[in-house]
C-alpha positions as a printed Julia matrix, in Angstrom:
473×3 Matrix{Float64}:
  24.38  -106.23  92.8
  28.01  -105.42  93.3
  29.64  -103.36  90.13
  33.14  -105.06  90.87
  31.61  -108.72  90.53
  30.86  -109.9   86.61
  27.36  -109.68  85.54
  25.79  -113.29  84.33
  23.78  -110.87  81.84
  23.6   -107.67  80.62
  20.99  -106.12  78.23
  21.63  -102.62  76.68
  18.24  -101.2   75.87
  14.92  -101.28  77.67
  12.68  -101.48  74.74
  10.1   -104.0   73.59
  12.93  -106.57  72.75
  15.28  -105.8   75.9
  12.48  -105.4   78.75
  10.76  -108.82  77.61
  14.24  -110.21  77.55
  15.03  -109.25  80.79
  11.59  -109.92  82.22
  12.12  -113.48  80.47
  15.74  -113.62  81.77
  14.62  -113.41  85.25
  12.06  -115.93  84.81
  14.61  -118.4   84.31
  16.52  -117.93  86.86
  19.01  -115.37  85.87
  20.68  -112.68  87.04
  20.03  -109.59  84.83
  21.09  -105.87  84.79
  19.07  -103.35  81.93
  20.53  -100.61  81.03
  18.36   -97.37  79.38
  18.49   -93.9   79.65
  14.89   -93.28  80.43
  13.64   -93.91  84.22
  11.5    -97.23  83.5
  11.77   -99.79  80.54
   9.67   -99.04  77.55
  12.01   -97.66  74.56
  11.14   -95.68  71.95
   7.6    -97.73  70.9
   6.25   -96.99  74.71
   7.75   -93.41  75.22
   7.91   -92.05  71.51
   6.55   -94.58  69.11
   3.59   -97.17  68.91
   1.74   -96.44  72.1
   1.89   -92.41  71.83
   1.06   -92.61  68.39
  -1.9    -95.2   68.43
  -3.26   -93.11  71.45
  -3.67   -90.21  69.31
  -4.79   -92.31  66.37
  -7.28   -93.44  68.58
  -8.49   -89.89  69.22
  -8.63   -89.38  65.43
 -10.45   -92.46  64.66
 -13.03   -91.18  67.27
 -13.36   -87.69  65.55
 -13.3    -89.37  62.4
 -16.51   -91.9   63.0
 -18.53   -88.92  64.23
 -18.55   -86.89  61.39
 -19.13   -89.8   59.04
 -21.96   -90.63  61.29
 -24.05   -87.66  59.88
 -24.29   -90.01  57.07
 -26.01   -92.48  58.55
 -28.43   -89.86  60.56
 -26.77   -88.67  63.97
 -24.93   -85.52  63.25
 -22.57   -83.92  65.65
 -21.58   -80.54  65.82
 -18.05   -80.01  64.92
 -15.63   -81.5   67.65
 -13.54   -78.73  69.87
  -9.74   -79.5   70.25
  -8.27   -79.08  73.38
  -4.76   -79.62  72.6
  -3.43   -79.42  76.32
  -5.8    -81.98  77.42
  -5.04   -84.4   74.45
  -1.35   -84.02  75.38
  -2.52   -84.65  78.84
  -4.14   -87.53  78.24
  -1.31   -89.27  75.9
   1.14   -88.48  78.33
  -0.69   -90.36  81.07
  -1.03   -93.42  79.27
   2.86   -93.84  78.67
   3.41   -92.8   81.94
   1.12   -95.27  83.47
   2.71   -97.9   81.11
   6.04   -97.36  81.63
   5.61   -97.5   85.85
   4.05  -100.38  85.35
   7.11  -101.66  83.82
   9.18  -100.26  86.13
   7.3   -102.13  88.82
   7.41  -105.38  87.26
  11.07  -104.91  87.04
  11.68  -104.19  90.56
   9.47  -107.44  91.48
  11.68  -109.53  89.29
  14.86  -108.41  90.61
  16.22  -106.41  88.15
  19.1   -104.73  88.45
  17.95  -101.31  86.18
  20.4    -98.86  85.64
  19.63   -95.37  83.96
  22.07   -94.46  81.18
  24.32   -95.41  78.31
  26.9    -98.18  77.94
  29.62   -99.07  75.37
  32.01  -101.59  74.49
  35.28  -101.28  76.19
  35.76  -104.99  75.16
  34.15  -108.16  74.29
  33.87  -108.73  77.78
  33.85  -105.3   79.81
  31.4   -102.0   78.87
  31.56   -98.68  80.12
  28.18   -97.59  81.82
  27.42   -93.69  81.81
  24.93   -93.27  84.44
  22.6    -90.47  84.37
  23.57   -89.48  87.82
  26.75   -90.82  88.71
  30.0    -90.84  87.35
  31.03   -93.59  84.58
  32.06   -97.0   85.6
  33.04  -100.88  84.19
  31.15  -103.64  83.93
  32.67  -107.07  83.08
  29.86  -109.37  81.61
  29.23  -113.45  80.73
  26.42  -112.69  78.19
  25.15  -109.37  76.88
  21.77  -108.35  74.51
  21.74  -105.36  72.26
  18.82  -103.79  72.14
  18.89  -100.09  71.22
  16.74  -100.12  68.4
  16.39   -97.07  65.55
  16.09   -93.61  65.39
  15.12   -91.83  62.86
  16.53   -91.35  58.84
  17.52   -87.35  58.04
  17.8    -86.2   54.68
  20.04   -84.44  52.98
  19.75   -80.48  52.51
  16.56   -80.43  55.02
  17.89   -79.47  58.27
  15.05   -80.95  61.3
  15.03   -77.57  63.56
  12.11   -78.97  65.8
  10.14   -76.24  65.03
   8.78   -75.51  61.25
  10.57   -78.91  60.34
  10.09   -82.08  62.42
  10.51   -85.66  63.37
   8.0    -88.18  64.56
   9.31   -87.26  68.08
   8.4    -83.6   67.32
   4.98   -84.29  66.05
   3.81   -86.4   69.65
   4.43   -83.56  71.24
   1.44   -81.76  69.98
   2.54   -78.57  70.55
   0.38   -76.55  67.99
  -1.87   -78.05  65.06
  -0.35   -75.95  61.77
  -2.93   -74.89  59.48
  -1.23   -76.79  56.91
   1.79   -79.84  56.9
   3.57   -81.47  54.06
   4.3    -85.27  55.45
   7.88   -86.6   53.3
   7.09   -89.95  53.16
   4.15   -92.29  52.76
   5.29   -95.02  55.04
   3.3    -95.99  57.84
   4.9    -93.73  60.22
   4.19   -90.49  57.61
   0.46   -91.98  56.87
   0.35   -92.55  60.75
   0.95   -89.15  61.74
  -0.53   -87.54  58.57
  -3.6    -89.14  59.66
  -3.23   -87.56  63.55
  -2.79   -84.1   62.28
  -5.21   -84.03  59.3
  -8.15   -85.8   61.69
  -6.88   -82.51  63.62
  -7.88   -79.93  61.61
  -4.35   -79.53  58.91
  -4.47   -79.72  55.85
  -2.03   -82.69  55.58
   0.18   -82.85  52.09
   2.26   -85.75  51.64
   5.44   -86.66  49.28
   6.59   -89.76  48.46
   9.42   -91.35  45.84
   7.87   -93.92  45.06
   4.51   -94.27  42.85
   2.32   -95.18  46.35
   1.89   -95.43  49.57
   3.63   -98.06  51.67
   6.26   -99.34  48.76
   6.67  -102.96  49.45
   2.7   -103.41  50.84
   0.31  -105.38  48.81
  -1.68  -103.05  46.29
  -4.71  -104.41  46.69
  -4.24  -102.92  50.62
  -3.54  -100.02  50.06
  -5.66   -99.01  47.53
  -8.6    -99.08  50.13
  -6.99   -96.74  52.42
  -5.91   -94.53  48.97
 -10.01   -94.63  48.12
 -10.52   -92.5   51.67
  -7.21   -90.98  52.77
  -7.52   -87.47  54.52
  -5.3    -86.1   52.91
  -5.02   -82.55  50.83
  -2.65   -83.34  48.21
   0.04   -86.47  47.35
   2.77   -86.24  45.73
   4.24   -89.41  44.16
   7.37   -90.38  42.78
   8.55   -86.92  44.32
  11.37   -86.27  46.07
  11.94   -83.16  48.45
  14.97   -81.63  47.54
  15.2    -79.02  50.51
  13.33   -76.72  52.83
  14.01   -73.48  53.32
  12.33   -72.34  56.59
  11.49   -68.56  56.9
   9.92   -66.36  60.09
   6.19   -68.37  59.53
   6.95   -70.85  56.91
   8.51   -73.44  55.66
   8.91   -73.84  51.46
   9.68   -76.95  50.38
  11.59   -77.9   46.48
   9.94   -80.82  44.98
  11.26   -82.89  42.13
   9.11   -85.37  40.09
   9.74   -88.03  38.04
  10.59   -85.44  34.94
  13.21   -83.86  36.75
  11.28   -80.8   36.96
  10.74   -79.23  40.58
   8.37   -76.47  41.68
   8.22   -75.14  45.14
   5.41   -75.66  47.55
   5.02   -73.56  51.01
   3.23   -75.26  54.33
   3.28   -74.03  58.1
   5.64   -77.15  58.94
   7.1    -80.72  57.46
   7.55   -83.5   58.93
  10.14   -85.76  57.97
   9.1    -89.48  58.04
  11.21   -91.77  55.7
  11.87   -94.12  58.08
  14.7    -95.13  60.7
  18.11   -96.47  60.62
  19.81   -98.47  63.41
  21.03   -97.0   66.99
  24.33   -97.83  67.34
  26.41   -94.73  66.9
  27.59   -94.6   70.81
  28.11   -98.81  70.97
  31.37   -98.7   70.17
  30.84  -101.75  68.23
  34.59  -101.57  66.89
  36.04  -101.98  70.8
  34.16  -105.31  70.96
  35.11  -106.12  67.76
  31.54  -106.42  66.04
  31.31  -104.38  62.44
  27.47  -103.34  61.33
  26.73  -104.41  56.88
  26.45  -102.04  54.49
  23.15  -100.84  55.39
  24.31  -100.31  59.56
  22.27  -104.06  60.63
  24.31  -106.53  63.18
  24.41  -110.02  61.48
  23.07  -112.45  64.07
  22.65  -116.13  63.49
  18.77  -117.72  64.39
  20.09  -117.19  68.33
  20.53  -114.08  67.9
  24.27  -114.27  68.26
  26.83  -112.13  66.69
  30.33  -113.73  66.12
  30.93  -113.09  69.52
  29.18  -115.67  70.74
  28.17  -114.25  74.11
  27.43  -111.06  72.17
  23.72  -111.05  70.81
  21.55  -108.79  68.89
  17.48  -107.82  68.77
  15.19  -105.8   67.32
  15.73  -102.6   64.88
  19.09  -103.43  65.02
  19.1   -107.07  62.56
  16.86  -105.88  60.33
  13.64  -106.05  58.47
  10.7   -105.44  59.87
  11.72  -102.99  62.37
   8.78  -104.15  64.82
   8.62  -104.41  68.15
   7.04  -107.86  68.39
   9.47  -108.81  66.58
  11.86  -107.96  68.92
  10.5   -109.58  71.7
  10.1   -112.92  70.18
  13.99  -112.38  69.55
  14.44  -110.67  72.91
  12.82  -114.4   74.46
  15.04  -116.54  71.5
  18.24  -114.98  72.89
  17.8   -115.08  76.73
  16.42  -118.74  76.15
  19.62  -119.6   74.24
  22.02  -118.03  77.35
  19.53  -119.88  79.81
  20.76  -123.61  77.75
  17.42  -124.07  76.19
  17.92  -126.61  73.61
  15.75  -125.55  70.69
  15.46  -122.08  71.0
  15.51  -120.61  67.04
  13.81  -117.42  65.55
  12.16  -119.37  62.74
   9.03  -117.36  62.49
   6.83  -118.09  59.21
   4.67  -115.13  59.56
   5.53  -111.71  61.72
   2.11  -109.69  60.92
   2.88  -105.87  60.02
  -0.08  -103.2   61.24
  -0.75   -99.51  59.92
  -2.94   -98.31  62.31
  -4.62   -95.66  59.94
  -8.28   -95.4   59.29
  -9.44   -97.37  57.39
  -6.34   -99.93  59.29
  -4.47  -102.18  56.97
  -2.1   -105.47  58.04
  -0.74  -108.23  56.14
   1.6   -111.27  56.67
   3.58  -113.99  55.45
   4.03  -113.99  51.95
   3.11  -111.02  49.3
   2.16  -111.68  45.95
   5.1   -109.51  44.84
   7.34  -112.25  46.99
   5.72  -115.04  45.41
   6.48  -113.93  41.66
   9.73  -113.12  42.77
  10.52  -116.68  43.72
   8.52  -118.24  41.58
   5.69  -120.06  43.66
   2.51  -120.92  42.71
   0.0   -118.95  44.72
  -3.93  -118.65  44.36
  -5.19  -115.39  46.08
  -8.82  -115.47  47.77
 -10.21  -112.07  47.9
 -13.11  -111.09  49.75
 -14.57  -107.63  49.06
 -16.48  -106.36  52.21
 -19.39  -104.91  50.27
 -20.49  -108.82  50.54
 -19.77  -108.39  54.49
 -22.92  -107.79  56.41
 -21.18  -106.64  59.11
 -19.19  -103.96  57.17
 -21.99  -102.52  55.34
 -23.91  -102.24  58.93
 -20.95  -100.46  60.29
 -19.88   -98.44  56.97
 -16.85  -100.27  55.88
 -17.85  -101.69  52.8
 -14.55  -100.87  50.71
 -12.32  -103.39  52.87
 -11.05  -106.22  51.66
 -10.05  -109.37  52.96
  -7.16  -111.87  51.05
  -5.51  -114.85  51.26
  -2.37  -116.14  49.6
  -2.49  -119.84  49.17
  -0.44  -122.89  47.74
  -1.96  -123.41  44.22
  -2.46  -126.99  44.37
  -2.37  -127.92  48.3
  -4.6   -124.77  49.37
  -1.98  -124.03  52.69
  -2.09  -120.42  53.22
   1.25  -118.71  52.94
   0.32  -115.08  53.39
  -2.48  -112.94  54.27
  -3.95  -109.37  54.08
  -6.41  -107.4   55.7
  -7.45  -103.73  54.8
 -10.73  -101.82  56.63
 -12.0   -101.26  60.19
 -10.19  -103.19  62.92
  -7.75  -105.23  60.21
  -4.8   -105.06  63.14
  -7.06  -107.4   65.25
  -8.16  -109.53  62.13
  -4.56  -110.33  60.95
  -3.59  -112.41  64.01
  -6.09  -115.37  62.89
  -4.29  -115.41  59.23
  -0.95  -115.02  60.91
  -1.47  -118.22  63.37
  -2.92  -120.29  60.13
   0.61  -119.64  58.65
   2.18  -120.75  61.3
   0.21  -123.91  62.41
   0.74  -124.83  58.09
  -3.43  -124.46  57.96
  -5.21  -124.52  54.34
  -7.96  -122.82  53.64
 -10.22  -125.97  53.68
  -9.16  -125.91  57.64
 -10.11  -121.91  58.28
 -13.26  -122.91  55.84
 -14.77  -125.7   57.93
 -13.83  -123.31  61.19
 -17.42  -121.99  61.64
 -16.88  -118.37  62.3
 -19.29  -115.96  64.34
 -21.97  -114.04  62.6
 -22.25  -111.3   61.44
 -18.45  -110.6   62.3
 -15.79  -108.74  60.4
 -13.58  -111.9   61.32
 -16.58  -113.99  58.74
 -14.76  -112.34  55.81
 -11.74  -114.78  56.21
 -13.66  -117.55  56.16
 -15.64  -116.31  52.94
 -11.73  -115.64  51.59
 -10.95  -119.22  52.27
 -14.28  -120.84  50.79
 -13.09  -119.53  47.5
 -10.33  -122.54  46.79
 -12.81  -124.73  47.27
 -15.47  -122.42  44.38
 -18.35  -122.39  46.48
 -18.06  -118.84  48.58
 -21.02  -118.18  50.29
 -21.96  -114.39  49.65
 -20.0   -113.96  46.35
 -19.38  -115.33  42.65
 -17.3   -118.3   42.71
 -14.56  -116.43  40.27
 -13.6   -114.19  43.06
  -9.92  -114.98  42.97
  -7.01  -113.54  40.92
């Protein structure tokens, strides 16, 4: 493709939400160029986020199982950590990811460029290439899709050494003795999880009174019953870090105002992430970010500039990356003249990939008090699973969230072993307006860990199979 002729589509970003946009793009017959600075598509979730991370969760998981498995009779000795070959290993999956990508972009006739852009205009971006010299592009449709990075704090200064981000902590450089995690979102509890299935003695701080503010108690408190970690520190906020030759010593404040001081090998700094849109030049183009830095799109995914559109991290709540490739699709479908083409999702499931795993979706009970809706919540406990006993999960809990009087189920919750592959059944109930007579009647596999949402949903009717019938709050 010519850079003097106008580009039918452009798409800043080569995450989950631009990548499936331009591989969608194409599809349909367009003509797309992708801009990223990395040398395939993939973003932050393939080259520093989900699939890094979940790879070493994985690795965690596996240490974890075998030392609980001296409880059931087969004791291992204590696993060896090879730290190079676990980097090894993590690296090759992204890499072997991300050329796949960059395969399946050259087959669809992609026109991928490596580097930044920016607004000059509404219609026209400067493109910094990574090895040539800046140039214009004029454009008939463009998608942002930058995504986050991640939140700082003030008075703790992130020197990539004693104090990190969840970029340092992939690298796996060396496992500190001990860590204090600031923040107990699922990125902190994530990582936490990586280091202290590691061999650290994990710490974590949080300002609010629990993990995961915002998440479903009833969730959480199964991971809270067998968390790895040392100590937790609620309602806490870190006030600064001072790092010296070997240490790092961190101020904590608590709820009564009074601080004391706490010393670890490193910190990492997880409190979440903030849009990416510092080097846009949004203002050129004449697009301004709200209060808390989000682009205001409309159910296309437009902007006010209507041939402007926006995905992913960068409109908002949840900051997930199937979430921005359902909008990635939404907003190439829209420039492609689909008729019909809405984000109108009723459920968009949410996974912490921690052990034990916990995911939820559509509404939350605190939602449903909020608005004032009528909600009946099943809950199965999965000491009454005969599957999770046999496999030693027998503190997870399944839930449903369900229209008092019609029984449609409006949200959903899963907390124990595997929950990230249980959610999608809740989440398509949502969406297809099921009740829980419908997932009741759907005979289920035995014995399955997938059983425990039908057993959820045979409480509206008060004849659960494996529990009292007065198993419901």
């Amino acid at each position: 493709m010519s850079k003097n002729e106008k580009k039918e589509l452009i798409i800043i970003g080569a995450g989950p939400g631009g990548y499936a946009a331009a591989f969608r793009a194409a599809d349909l017959g367009l003509k797309v160029t992708l801009i990223d600075p990395e040398a395939n598509p993939g973003g932050v979730c393939l080259y520093r986020g989900c699939i890094p991370s979940k790879a070493l969760l994985h690795i965690a998981k596996v240490k974890q199982e075998a030392m609980q498995a001296a409880e059931w009779g087969i004791e291992f000795e204590s696993p060896k950590i090879d730290l190079k070959k676990l980097q090894k290993w993590k690296d090759s999956v992204v890499e072997k990811l991300t050329d796949g990508l960059g395969q399946l972009s050259k087959s669809k006739k992609i026109d991928y460029i490596k580097g930044t852009a920016e607004f000059i205009s509404d219609k026209k971006i400067k493109v910094n290439p990574v090895e040539e010299d800046p140039y214009e592009l004029e454009f008939e449709n463009l998608i942002l899709s930058t995504g986050s990075v991640n939140v700082s704090l003030p008075g703790i200064e992130i020197d990539h050494k004693k104090v990190i981000d969840s970029k340092d902590a992939l690298d796996l450089n060396k496992i500190p003795k001990s860590m204090l995690v600031i923040g107990g979102g699922y990125i902190g509890l994530e990582l936490g999880s990586v280091y202290a299935a590691l061999g650290s003695k994990v710490s974590v701080a949080e300002m609010t009174s629990g993990f995961l503010p915002g998440a479903d108690r009833d969730l959480v408190n199964v991971f809270e019953k067998e968390h790895p970690f040392e100590a937790l520190y609620f309602d806490t906020k870190v006030e600064k870090a001072s790092v010296t030759k070997n240490k790092v010593k961190a101020t904590l404040k608590g709820k009564d105002d009074k601080t004391k001081e706490k010393t670890f090998d490193q910190i990492l700094v997880a409190v979440g992430r903030k849009p990416n849109t510092k080097t846009l030049a949004l203002n050129m183009a004449n697009i301004e970010p709200d209060e808390n830095g989000f682009l205001k799109v409309n159910r296309q995914r437009q902007t006010k500039k209507k041939n402007i559109y926006a995905i992913g991290d960068l409109t908002g709540e949840p900051l997930l990356a199937h979430k921005a490739t359902y909008e990635g699709k939404v907003a190439v479908e829209t420039i492609a003249g689909e008729k019909g083409a809405a984000y109108d999702p009723k459920s968009i499931p949410a996974i912490v990939f921690t052990n034990p795993q916990m995911a939820w979706c559509g509404l939350t009970q605190e939602e449903a008090k909020k608005n004032n809706i009528e909600i009946k919540v099943l809950k199965f406990p999965w000491s009454a699973s005969g599957r999770a006993v046999a496999v030693g999960n027998p503190n997870g809990v399944t839930r449903l969230i369900v229209d008092k009087k019609t029984g449609r189920i409006l949200g959903g919750g899963v907390a124990g072993k595997n929950a990230g592959s249980l959610i999608s059944e809740i989440s398509l109930a949502i969406e297809m307006a099921a009740t829980a007579e419908d997932i009741a009647l759907s005979i289920h596999p035995h014995p399955t860990l997938s059983e425990t949402i039908m057993e959820a949903a045979e409480i509206f009717s008060g004849s659960p199979t494996h529990i009292s019938k007065n198993s419901s709050e």
